[in-house]
Structures are given as structure tokens and as C-alpha cells.
C-alpha positions as CSV (number, residue, x, y, z in Angstrom):
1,X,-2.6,9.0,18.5
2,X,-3.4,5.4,18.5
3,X,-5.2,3.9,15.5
4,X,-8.9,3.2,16.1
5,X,-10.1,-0.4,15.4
6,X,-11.8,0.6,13.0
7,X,-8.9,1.2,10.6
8,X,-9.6,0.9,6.8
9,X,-9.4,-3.0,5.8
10,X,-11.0,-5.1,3.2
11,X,-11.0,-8.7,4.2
12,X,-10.9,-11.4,2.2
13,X,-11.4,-9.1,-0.8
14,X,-8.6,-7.6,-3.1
15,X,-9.4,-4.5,-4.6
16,X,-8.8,-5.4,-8.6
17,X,-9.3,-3.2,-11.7
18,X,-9.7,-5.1,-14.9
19,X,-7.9,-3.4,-17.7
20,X,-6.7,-3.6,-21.7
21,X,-3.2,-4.9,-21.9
22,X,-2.0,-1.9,-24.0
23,X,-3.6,0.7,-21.3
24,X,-1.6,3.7,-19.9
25,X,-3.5,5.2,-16.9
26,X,-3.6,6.6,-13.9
27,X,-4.6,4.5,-10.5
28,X,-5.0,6.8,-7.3
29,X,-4.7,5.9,-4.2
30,X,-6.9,8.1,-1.4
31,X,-5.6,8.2,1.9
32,X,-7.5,11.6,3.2
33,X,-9.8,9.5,5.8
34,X,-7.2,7.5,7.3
35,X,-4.8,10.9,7.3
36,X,-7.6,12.9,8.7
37,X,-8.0,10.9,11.3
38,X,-4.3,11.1,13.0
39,X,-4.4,14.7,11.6
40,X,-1.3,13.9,9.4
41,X,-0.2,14.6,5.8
42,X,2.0,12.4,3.4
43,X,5.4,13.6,3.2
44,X,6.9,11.0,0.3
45,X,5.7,8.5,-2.0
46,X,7.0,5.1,-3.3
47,X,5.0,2.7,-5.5
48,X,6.6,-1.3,-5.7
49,X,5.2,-2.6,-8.5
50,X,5.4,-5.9,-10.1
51,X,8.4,-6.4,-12.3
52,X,5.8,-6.6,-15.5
53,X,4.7,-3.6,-14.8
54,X,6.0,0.1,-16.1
55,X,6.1,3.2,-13.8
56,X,5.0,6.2,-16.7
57,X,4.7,8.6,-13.6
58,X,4.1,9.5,-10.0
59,X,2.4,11.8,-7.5
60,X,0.8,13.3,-4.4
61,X,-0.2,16.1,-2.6
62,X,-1.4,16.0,1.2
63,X,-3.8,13.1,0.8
64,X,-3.5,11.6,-2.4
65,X,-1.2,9.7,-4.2
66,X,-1.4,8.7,-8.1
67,X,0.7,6.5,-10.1
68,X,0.5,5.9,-14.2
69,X,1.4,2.7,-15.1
70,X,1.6,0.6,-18.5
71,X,2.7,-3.3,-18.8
72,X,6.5,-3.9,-20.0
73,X,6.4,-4.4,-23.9
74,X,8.0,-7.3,-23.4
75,X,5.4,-9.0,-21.3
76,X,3.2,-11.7,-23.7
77,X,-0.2,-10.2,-24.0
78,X,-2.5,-13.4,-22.6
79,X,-1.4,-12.8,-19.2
80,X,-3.5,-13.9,-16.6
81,X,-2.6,-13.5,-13.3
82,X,-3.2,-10.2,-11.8
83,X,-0.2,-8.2,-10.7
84,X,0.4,-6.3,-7.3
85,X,0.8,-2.5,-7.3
86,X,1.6,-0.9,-3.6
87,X,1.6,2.6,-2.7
88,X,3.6,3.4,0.1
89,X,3.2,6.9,2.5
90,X,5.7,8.3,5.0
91,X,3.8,10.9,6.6
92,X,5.1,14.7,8.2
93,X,4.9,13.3,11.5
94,X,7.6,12.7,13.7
95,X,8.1,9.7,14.0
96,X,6.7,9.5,10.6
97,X,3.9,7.0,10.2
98,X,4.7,4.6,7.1
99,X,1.9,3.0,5.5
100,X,1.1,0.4,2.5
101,X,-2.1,-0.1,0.6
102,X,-2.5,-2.5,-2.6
103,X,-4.6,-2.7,-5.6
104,X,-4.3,-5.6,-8.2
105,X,-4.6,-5.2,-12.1
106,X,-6.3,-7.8,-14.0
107,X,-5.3,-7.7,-17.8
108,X,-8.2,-8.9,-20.8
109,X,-8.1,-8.0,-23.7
110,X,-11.1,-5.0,-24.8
């Protein structure tokens, strides 16, 4: 099945969460609309993260995917740019579909 024009997309806008520089938490990542529609299911995950950045722990069941992250200790706390987390699905299908979507974490102090 062909993807519909209407495929998820944010343009021009990066989805950002502003968070403490000592946080450990958990960022999901939904995919169920977009799997629903090509009547799939995620098979494997992978987050690529940025190097600053700590993987605690991973996940996912059919339509979800979850990662816990933490910044490095070693990473000065009056960071300012925001880093890149991707979460990457390979579906059941064959061929499995591979997909990427990205959020950004903004660090300031709470």
C-alpha cells in the first residue's frame, strides 16, 4: 500500500521538549496512526541519539516505542543547543517498511 499524501509531517516546526539538565525520563514515540494506516506493526527498534546524550533504556510493543534518556555526566551543565533524538521502526512487513521520526531536547535549568 502506497503512503497517502497526507502522511504525518510537521513543517518548519521541530518538535522540542524543554527539560532539567539532571532529568532521567522517558520520551515516547507513537506511531499507531501511521501503522494503522498500512495495517503494519513495528518489528525492532533503534534510537540514534546525540553523543551527549545517555540511553537508560528502550522499548516497544506494536505501535509504540519509548526510550529513557539522561545527559552524559560529563556534558557542562549551560548547554544550549538542543540535541537530536531519533527513533527508528522496521516494521513485520515484508519488505519491512523502515521509518525515522525526531524530537529535540532543550536543556534549562528548573
Amino acid at each position: 500500500m502506497a503512503l497517502p499524501v497526507e502522511t504525518y509531517e510537521l513543517i518548519g516546526v521541530k518538535p522540542t521538549y524543554t527539560v532539567d539538565y539532571d532529568m532521567q525520563l522517558d520520551f515516547p514515540f507513537d506511531w499507531t496512526e501511521y501503522l494503522l494506516l498500512v495495517g503494519d506493526v513495528i518489528d525492532t527498534v533503534e534510537f540514534v541519539v546525540d553523543s551527549r546524550l545517555d540511553i537508560v533504556n528502550f522499548g516497544h510493543d506494536d505501535t509504540h516505542a519509548t526510550v529513557w534518556l539522561k545527559l552524559k555526566d560529563d556534558v557542562a551543565r549551560d548547554l544550549k543547543e538542543t540535541l537530536q533524538v531519533t527513533c527508528r521502526i522496521t516494521t513485520d512487513n515484508v519488505p519491512p517498511r523502515i521509518d525515522d521520526r525526531s524530537i529535540w531536547l532543550k536543556f534549562k535549568q528548573r
